[in-house]
Residue, then its C-alpha position, 0 to 999 in steps of 0.5 A: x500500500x501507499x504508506x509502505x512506498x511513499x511519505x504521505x504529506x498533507x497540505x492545507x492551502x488557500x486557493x486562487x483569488x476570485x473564483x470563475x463563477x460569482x456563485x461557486x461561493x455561497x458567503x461572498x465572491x471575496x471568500x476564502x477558499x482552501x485545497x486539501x493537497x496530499x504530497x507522496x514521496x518514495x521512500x527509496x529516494x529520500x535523496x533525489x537527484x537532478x532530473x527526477x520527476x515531479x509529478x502533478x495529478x489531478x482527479x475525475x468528477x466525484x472521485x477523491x485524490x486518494x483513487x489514484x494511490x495504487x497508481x502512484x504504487x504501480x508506477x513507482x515499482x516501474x521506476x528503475x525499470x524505465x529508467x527515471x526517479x519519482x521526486x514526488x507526486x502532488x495532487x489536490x481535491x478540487x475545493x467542491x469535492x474530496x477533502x477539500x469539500x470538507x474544509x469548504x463546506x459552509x462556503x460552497x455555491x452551486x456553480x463550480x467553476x472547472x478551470x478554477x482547479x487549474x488556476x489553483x494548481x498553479x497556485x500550489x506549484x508557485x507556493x511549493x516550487x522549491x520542492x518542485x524542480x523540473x520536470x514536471x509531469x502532468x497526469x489527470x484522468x477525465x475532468x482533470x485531463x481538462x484541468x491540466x490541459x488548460x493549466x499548460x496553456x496557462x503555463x506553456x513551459x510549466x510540464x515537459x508531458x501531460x498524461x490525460x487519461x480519457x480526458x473530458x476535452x470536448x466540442x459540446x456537451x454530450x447525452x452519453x458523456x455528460x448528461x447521462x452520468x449526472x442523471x446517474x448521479x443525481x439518483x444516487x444513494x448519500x446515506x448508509x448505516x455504517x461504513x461497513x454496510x456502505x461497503x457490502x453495498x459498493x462489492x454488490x454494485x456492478x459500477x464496482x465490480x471492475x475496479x481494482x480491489x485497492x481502489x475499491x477500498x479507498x474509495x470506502x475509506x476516503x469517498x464517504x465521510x462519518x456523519x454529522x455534516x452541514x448537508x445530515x446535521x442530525x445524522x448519528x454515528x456510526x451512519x456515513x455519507x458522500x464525502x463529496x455531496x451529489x449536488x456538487x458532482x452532479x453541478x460539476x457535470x452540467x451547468x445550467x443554461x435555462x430558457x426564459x421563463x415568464x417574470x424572468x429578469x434577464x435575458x436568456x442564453x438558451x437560444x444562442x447558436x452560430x445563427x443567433x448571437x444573442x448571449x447573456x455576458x454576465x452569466x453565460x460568457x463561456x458558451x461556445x456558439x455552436x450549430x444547436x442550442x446548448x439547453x437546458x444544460x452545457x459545459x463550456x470549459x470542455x470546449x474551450x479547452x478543445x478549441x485551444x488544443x492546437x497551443x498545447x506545449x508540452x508533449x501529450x500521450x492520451x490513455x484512452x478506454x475501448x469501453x469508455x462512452x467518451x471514446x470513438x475512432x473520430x472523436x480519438x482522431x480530432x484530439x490527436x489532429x489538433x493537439x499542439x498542431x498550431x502556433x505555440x504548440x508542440x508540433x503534435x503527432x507530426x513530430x512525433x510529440x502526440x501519441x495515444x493508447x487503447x486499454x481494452x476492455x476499459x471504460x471512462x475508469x481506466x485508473x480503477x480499473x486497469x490499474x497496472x496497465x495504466x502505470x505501464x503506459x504512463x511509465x513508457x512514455x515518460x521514459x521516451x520523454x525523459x531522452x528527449x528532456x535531457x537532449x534539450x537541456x543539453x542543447x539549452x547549456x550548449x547555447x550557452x557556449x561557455x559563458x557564465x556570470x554576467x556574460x549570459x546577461x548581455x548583448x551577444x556578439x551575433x546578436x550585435x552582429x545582426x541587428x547592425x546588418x540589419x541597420x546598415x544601409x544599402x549601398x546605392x547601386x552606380x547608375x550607368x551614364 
């Protein structure tokens, strides 16, 4: 387990200032919110070296960060094989879910914001960073594939490789993707009378059957939380619930776009489409126009991400599942056409900087339920990028040529060199008499 390979390290941070939606807090847009970070550092290098990995993660709608532990285990048992050390894993419940929630939960709104994680992220990196040296490795699974995405076009030299693992990067909301689950979820059970009775309930549940039975139990062991709380005040022990309330993951799914009712007093968004540009700005700013109305229900960040996939920077394996509902052969073939293909992008699949996988017999939960294949794909390519990180990092001190100290602050010698060739008048060609 975690603890036997890894120190586990727990950090309480604030998040970013000014959140994305002015309703994702129920105080006031001022408020304060916090992360609940989890720090993992191998025991078997306590003293890492130049060129070990930091790795930050980021977690799927609903699920806690502790999910993805027997990962980290897996791919630190394939370290010395692929030749690379872990100097840490850093991953952080996105303040409306996990632990966080917890911490939050007299301040929470409903109208979560999914790129406020990557605003988030970032902050936590800037606090942390002298325990964050490059390369730094990004590996989010489904919404925080999204997330971490983002956060790299935020940041375009902040990761060497991102690692999106069926991430939820989209042209528009989707029936099978977005709003079946939330129907899903929106039916779900909240309450059990132990902890014990919760967990005869999952092994019973084919939504768990094909999950690793490490995952399985920290799910029992950090997806619900003991009662009482501010959503079951008068609930007693030894009862449990969701340790991440179904109205925040539902809300984190889908995002309201109504049509007008009578006595409304603002303007709807709900007919916006390329045909007809009429948009509320203050409420619904980030809808993409499209062909079809996007109501009752949309996701605009999803897509806003994906129409900025050509500019991602840093190199990109996608992971994705054969039975995942978010997976065709067009949907695979978009992401990998546009993915760092543009102008500040990484040149993409064309220079060999793009690549996916298939895990077989693999849905949307590919870390829960493949867990030891997930950890050999992760592992492959980062063995293939490291080659690459360090052939750069030699080429970046070879430009250098030997100068040191104040030297590498002036004015070069070819630099000078063009700037005045470019200066120089042109000579005046003789004309013949």
């Amino acid at each position: 387990m975690s603890s036997d390979l890894f120190r586990i390290d727990e950090h309480k941070i604030e998040a970013s200032h000014i959140r994305g939606f002015p309703r994702a807090t129920s105080t006031h847009q001022d408020e304060v919110l916090h992360l609940a970070v989890k720090q993992y550092t191998p025991l078997n290098n306590s003293s890492p070296k130049s060129g070990d990995i930091t790795i930050i993660a980021a977690h799927a709608n609903g699920f806690p960060k502790e999910l993805y532990e027997p990962l980290w285990d897996e791919l630190l048992k394939r370290c010395q094989q692929y030749g690379f050390g872990i100097r840490s894993i850093w991953i952080a419940d996105v303040v409306h879910q996990g632990w966080s929630s917890v911490l939050n939960e007299d301040k929470l709104g409903n109208d979560p914001a999914w790129l406020d994680h990557s605003r988030d992220l970032l902050h936590m990196v800037n606090i942390f960073r002298d325990q964050m040296p490059r390369p730094i490795i990004g590996v989010g699974h489904s919404m925080g594939g999204c997330q971490l995405a983002n956060l790299a076009l935020l940041h375009p030299r902040l990761f060497e490789s991102l690692i999106l693992i069926d991430p939820v990067i989209q042209g528009k909301v989707s029936l099978v993707g977005n709003v079946s689950p939330a129907a899903a979820s929106a039916r779900r059970r909240e309450r059990w009378p132990s902890r014990e009775e919760a967990a005869k309930s999952f092994k019973k549940s084919k939504f768990y059957q094909t999950w690793d039975s490490r995952v399985l139990d920290r799910w029992v062991q950090y997806g619900l939380r003991d009662v009482p709380t501010s959503q079951f005040p008068d609930a007693k022990s030894p009862e449990v619930t969701l340790t991440t309330t179904k109205h925040q993951e539902v809300m984190t799914f889908l995002r309201p776009n109504f049509a007008a009712r009578p006595g409304d007093k603002e303007p709807s968004s709900a007919n916006f489409t390329l045909s007809n540009p009429k948009v509320n700005r203050r409420t619904h700013a980030d809808i993409t126009p499209d062909v079809d109305i996007q109501s009752p229900f949309y996701r605009g960040e999803s897509t806003i991400v994906f129409n900025q996939l050509p500019s991602i920077r840093p190199s990109v394996l996608y992971v994705f599942g054969s039975l995942s509902f978010l997976t065709d052969d067009a949907i695979i073939e978009e992401k990998m056409t546009k993915t760092g293909s543009g102008v500040g992008g990484s040149g993409g699949r064309a220079e060999g900087r793009v690549a996916n996988v298939m895990v077989q017999d693999a849905g949307h939960l590919i870390p829960m339920e493949k867990v030891e294949e997930s950890a050999e794909h992760i592992g492959k390519w980062i063995k293939k990028e490291m080659v690459r990180y360090w052939d750069w990092e030699k080429k970046t001190e070879e430009e250098w040529n030997g100068k040191v100290g104040r030297e590498r602050s002036v004015l070069s010698e070819r630099f000078v060199e063009e700037l005045n060739a470019v200066m120089k008048p042109k000579e005046k060609k003789s004309s013949k008499l």
